[in-house]
N, CA, C and O atoms as CSV, one atom per row, in Angstrom:
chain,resi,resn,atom,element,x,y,z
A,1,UNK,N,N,-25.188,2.938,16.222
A,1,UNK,CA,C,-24.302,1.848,16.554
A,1,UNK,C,C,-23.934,1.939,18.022
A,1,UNK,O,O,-23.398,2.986,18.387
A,2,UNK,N,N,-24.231,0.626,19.241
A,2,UNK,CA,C,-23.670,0.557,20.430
A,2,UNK,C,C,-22.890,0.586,20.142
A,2,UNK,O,O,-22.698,0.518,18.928
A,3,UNK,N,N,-21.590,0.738,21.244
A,3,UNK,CA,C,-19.696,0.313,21.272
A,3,UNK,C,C,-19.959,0.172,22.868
A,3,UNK,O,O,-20.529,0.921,23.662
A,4,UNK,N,N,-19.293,-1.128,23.030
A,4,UNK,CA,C,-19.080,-1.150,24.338
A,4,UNK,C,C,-17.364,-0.349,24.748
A,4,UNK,O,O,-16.459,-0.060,23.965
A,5,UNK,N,N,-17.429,-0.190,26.147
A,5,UNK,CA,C,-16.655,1.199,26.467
A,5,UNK,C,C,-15.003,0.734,26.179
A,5,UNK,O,O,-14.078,1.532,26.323
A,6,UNK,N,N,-14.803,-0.779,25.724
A,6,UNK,CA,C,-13.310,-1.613,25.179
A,6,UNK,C,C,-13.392,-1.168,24.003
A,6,UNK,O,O,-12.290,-0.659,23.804
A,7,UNK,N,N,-14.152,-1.013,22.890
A,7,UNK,CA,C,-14.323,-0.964,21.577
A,7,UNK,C,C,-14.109,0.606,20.500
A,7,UNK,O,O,-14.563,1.738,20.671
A,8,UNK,N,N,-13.467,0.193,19.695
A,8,UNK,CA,C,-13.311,1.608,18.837
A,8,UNK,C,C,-13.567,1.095,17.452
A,8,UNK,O,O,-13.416,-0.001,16.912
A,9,UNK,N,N,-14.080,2.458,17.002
A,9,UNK,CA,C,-14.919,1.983,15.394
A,9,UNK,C,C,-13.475,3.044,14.791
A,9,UNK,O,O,-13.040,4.152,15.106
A,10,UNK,N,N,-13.124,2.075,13.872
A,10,UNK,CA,C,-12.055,2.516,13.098
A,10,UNK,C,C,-12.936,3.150,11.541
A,10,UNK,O,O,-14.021,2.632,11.275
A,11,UNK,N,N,-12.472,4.068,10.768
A,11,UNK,CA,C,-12.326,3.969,9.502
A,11,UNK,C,C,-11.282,4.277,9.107
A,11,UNK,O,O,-10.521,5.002,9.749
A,12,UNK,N,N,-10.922,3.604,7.525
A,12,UNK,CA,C,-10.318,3.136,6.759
A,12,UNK,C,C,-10.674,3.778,5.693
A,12,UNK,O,O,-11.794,3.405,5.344
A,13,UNK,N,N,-10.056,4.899,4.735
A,13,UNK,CA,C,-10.178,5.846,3.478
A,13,UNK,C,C,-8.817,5.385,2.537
A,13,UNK,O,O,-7.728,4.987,2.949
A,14,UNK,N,N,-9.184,5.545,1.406
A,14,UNK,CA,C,-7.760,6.246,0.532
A,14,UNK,C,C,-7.875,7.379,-0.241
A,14,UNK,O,O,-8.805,7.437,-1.045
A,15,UNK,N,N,-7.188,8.182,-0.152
A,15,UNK,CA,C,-7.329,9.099,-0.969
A,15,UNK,C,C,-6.448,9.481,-2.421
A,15,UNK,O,O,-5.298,9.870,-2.623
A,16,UNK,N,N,-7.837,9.094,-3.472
A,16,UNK,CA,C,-6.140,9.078,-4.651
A,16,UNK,C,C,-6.367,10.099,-5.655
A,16,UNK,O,O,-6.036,10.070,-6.840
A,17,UNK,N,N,-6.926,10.928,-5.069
A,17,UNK,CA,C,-7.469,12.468,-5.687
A,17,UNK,C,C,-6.057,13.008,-5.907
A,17,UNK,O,O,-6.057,13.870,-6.786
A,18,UNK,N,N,-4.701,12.736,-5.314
A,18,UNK,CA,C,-3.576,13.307,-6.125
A,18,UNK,C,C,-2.714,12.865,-6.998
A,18,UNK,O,O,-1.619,13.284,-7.374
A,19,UNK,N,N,-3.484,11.777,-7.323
A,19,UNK,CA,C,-2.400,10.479,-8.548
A,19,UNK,C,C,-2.892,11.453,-10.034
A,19,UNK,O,O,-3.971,11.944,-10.364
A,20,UNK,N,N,-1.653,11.432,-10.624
A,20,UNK,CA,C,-2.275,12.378,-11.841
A,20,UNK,C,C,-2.582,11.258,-12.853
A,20,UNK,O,O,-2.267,10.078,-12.702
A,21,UNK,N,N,-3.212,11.759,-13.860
A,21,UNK,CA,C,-3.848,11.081,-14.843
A,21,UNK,C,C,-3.059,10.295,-15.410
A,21,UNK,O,O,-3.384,9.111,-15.327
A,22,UNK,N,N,-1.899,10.582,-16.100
A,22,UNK,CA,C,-0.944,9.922,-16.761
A,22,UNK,C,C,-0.491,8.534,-16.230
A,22,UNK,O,O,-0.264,7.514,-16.881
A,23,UNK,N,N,-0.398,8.785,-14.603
A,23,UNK,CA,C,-0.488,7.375,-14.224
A,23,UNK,C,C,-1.734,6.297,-13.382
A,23,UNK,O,O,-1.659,5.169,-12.896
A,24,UNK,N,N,-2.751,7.219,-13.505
A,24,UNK,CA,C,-3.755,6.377,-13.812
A,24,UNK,C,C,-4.865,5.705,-14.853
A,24,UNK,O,O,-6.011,5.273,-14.735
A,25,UNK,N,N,-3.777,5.870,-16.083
A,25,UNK,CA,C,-4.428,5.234,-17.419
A,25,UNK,C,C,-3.349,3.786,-17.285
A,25,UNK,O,O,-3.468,2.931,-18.162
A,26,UNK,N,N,-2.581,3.625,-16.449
A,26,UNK,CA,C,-1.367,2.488,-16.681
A,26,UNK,C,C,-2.225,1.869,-15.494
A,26,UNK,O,O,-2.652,0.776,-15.866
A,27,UNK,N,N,-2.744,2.253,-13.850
A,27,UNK,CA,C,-3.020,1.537,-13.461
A,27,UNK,C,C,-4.360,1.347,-13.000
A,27,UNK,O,O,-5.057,2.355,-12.885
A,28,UNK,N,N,-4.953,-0.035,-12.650
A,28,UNK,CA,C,-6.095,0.684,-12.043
A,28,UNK,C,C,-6.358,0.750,-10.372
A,28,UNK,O,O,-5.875,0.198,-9.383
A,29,UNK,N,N,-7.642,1.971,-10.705
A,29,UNK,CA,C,-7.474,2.317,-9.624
A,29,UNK,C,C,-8.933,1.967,-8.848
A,29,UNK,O,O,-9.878,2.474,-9.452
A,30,UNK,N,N,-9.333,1.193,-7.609
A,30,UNK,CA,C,-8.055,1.042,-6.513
A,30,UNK,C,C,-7.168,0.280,-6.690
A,30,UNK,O,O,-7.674,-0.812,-6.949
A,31,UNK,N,N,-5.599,0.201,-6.705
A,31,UNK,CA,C,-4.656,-0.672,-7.388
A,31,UNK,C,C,-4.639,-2.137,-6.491
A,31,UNK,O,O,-3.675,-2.897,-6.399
A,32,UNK,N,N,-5.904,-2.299,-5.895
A,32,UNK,CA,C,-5.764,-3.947,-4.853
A,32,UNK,C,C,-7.154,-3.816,-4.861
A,32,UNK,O,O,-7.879,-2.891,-5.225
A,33,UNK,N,N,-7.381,-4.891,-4.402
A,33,UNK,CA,C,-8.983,-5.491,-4.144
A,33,UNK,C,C,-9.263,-5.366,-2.558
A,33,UNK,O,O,-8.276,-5.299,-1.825
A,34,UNK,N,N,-10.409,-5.334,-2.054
A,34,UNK,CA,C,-11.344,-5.465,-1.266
A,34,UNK,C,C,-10.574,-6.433,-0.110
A,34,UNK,O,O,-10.529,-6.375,1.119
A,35,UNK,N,N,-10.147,-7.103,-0.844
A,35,UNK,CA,C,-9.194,-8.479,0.310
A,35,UNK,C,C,-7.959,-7.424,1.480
A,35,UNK,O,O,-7.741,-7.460,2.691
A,36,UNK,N,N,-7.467,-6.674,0.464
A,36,UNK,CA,C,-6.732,-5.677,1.352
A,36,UNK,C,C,-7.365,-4.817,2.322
A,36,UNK,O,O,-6.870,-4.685,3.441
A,37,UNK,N,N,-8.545,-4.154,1.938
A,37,UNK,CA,C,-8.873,-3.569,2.916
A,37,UNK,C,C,-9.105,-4.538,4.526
A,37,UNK,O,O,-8.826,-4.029,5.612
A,38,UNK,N,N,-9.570,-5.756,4.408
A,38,UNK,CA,C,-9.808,-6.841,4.936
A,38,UNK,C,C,-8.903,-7.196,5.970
A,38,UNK,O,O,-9.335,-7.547,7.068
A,39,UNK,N,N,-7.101,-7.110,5.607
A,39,UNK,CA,C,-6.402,-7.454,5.740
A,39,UNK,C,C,-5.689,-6.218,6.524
A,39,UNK,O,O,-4.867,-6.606,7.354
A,40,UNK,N,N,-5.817,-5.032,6.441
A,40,UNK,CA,C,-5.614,-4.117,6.923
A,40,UNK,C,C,-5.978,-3.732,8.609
A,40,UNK,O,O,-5.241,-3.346,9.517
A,41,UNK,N,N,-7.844,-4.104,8.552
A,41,UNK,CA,C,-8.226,-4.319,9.406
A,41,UNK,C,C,-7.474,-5.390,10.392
A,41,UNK,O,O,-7.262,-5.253,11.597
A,42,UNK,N,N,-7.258,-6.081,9.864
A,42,UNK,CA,C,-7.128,-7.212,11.238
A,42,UNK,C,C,-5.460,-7.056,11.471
A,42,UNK,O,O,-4.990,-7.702,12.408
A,43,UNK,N,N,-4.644,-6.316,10.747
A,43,UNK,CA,C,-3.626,-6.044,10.830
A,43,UNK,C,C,-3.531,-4.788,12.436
A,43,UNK,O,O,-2.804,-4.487,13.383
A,44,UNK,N,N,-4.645,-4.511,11.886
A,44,UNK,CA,C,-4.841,-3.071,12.871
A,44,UNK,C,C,-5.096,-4.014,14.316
A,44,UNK,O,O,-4.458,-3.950,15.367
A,45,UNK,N,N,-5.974,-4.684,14.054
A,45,UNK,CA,C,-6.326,-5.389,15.002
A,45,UNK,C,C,-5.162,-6.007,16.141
A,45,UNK,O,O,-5.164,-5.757,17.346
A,46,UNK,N,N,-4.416,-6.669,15.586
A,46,UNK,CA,C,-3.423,-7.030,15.675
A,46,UNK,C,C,-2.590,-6.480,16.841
A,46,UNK,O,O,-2.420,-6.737,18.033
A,47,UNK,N,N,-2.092,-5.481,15.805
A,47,UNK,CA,C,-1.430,-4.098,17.120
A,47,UNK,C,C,-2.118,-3.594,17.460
A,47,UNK,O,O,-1.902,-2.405,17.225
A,48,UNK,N,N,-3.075,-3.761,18.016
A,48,UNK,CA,C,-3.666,-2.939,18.938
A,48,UNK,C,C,-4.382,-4.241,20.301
A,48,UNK,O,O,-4.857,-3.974,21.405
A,49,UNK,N,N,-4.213,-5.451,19.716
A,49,UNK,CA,C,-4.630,-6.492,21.077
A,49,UNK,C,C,-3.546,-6.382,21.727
A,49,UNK,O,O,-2.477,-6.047,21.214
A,50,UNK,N,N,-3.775,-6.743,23.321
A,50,UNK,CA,C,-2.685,-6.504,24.117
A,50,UNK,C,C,-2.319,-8.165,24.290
A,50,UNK,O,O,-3.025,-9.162,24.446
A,51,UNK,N,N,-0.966,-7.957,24.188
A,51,UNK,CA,C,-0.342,-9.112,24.426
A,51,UNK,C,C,0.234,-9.654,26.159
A,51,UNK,O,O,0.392,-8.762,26.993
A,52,UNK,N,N,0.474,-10.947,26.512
A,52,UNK,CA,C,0.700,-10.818,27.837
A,52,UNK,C,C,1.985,-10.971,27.869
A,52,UNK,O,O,2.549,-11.751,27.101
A,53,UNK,N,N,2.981,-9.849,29.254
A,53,UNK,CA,C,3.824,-9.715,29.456
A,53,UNK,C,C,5.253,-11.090,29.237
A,53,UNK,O,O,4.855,-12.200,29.590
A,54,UNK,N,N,6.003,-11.077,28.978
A,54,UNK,CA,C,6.978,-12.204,29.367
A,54,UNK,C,C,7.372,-12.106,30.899
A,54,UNK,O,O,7.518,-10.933,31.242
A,55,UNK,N,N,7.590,-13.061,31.946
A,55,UNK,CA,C,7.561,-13.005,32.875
A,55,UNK,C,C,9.028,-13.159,33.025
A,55,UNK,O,O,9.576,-14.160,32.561
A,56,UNK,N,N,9.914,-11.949,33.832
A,56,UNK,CA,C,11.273,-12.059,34.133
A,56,UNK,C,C,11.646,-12.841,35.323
A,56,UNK,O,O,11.017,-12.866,36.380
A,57,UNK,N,N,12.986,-13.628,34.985
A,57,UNK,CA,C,13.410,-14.118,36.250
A,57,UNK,C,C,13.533,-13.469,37.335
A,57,UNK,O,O,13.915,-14.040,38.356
């Protein structure tokens, strides 16, 4: 994979290797869909574009 020298390759994990069993027969797991991960991203995105200053009197 290029990256130009502005660009950062993020990943994105969950780890639910410590949810004990008991409460993962009530939910499932991953407890959200694919749309979240989605949403995460551009969240990231987000804070991390630079915004332009407000200009003081």
């Amino acid at each position: 994979m290029l990256r130009r020298p502005s660009e950062t390759q993020v990943t994105l994990t969950y780890d639910w290797s410590a949810v004990p069993p008991r409460i993962r027969q009530y939910i499932q797991f991953p407890p959200f869909g694919p749309e979240h991960l989605i949403n995460s991203l551009h969240h990231l995105a987000e804070l991390t574009t630079p915004t332009p200053q407000a200009s003081t009197p």
